[in-house]
ROSEPA-669146 format. One record per atom (N, C-alpha, C): x, y, z; residue in one letter. Coordinates in steps of 0.05 Angstrom, whole numbers, plus 5000, padded with zeros to 4 digits. Last residue first. Example, Ala and Ser with C-alpha at 12.3 -4.5 7.8 and 13.67 -1.06 7.14 Angstrom:
<pts>
525749555142S;527349795143S;525850015157S;526448865156A;524649105156A;526449345156A;
</pts>
This chain:
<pts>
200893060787X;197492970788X;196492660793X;205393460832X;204793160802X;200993100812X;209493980817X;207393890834X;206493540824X;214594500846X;214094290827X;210894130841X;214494860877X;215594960851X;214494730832X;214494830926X;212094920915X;212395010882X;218094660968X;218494910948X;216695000941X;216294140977X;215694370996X;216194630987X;212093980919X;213993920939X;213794080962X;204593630923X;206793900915X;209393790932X;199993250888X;202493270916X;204393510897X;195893270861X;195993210880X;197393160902X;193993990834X;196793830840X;195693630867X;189294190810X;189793920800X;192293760807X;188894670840X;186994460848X;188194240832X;194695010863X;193794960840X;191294670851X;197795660872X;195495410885X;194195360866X;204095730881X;202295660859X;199895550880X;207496440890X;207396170902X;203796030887X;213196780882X;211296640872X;210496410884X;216697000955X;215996990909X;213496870903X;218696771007X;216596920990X;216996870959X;221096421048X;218596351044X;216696441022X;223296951078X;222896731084X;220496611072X;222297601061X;224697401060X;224797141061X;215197731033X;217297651051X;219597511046X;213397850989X;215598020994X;216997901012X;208997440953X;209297620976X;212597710968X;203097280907X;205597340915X;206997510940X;200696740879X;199796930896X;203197000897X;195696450829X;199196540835X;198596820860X;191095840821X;191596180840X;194596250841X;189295500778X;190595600787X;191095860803X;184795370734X;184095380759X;186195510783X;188894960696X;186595100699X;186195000730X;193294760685X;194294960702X;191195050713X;194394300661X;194694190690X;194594500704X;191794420607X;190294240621X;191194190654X;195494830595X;192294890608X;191494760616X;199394680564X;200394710596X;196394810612X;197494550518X;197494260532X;198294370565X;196195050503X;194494860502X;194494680529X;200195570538X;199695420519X;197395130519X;198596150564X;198295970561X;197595790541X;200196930585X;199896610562X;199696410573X;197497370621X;198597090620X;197697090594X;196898070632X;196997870608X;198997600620X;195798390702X;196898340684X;195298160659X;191398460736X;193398680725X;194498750696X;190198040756X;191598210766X;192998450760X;188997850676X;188897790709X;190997960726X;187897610622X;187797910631X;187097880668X;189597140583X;188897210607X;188597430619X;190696740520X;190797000535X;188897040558X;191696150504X;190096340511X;191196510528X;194695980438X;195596070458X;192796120473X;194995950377X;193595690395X;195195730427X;200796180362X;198396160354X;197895880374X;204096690419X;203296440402X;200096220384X;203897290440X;202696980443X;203296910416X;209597720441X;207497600442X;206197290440X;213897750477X;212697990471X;210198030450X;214897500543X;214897430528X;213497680506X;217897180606X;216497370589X;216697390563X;215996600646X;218296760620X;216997000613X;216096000684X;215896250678X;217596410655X;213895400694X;215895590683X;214595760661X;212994890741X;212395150733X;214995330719X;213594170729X;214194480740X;213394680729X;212993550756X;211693710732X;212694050744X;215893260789X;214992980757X;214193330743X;217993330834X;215093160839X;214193110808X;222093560836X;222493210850X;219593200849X;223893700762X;222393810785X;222493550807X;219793510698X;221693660720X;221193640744X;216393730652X;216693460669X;219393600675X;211694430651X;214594300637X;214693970656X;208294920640X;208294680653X;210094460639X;207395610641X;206895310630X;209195220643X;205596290629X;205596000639X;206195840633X;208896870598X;206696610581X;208496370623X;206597500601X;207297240621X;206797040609X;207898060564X;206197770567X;208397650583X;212298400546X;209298540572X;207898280578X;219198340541X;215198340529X;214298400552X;223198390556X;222698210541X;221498200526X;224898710600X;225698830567X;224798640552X;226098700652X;226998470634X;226898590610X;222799090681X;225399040688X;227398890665X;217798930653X;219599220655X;222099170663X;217398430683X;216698450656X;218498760651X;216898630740X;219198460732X;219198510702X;211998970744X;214599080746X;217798810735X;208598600731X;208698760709X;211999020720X;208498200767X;209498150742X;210398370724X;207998470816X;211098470804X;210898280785X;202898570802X;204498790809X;207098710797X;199998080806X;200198200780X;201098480781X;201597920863X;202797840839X;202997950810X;197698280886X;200598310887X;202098180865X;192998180856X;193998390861X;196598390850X;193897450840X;193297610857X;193997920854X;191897060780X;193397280788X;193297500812X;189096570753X;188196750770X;190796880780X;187296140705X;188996330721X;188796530733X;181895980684X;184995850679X;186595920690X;177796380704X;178196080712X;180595920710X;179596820686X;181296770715X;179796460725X;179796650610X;179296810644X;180296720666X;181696770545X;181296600563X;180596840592X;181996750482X;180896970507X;180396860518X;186796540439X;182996440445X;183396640477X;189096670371X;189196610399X;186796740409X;188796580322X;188996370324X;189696320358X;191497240307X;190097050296X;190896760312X;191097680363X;191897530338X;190197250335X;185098000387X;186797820401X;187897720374X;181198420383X;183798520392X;185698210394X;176698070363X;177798260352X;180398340355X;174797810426X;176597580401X;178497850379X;174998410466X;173498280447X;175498130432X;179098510521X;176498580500X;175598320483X;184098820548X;182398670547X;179898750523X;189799040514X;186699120527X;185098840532X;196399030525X;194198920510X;191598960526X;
</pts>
């Protein structure tokens, strides 16, 4: 999906930016190689589920398109989704990603988590 203009985007989904999400390089590398790998879709939809030992989690999916009342993201590379209610704890978010064995995959920096676990998987506000 191109970036661009409301025009290219289905009905009833809003063009969002790397204020809501931000996608490093690397990360928006192996999204778009995992997404290929999976056969799912080409979209990353985000969001924010209760879970997790700190109350809120990140979950990931691919997906082969948005949802109405979704915003779209054109970051690192890649297309995030995001649903309404998961925007309010994700805006602002940095996904960074490494390779290393110890310590690597996805990792979230998020300004509205006020305690993360040590995983970094889960966070609470």
């Amino acid at each position: 999906m191109s970036a661009g203009t409301a025009v290219d985007l289905p009905e009833g989904v809003r063009l969002g930016d790397e204020r809501l999400v931000k996608l490093s390089p690397e990360a928006g590398v192996k999204v778009n190689q995992l997404a290929e790998r999976e056969g799912k879709g080409e979209l990353l939809r985000l969001a924010i589920t209760g879970g997790g030992c700190n109350g809120l989690s990140y979950k990931m999916k691919f997906v082969a398109e948005p949802k109405r009342g979704d915003i779209m993201v054109e970051t690192g590379g890649a297309t995030v989704v995001v649903d309404v209610k998961s925007a309010l704890y994700i805006k602002g978010t940095e996904v960074e990603y490494s390779n290393a064995l110890v310590a690597g995959g996805f990792k979230f920096g998020n300004p509205n988590a006020k305690a993360s676990c040590s995983c970094g998987e889960s966070f609470s506000v």
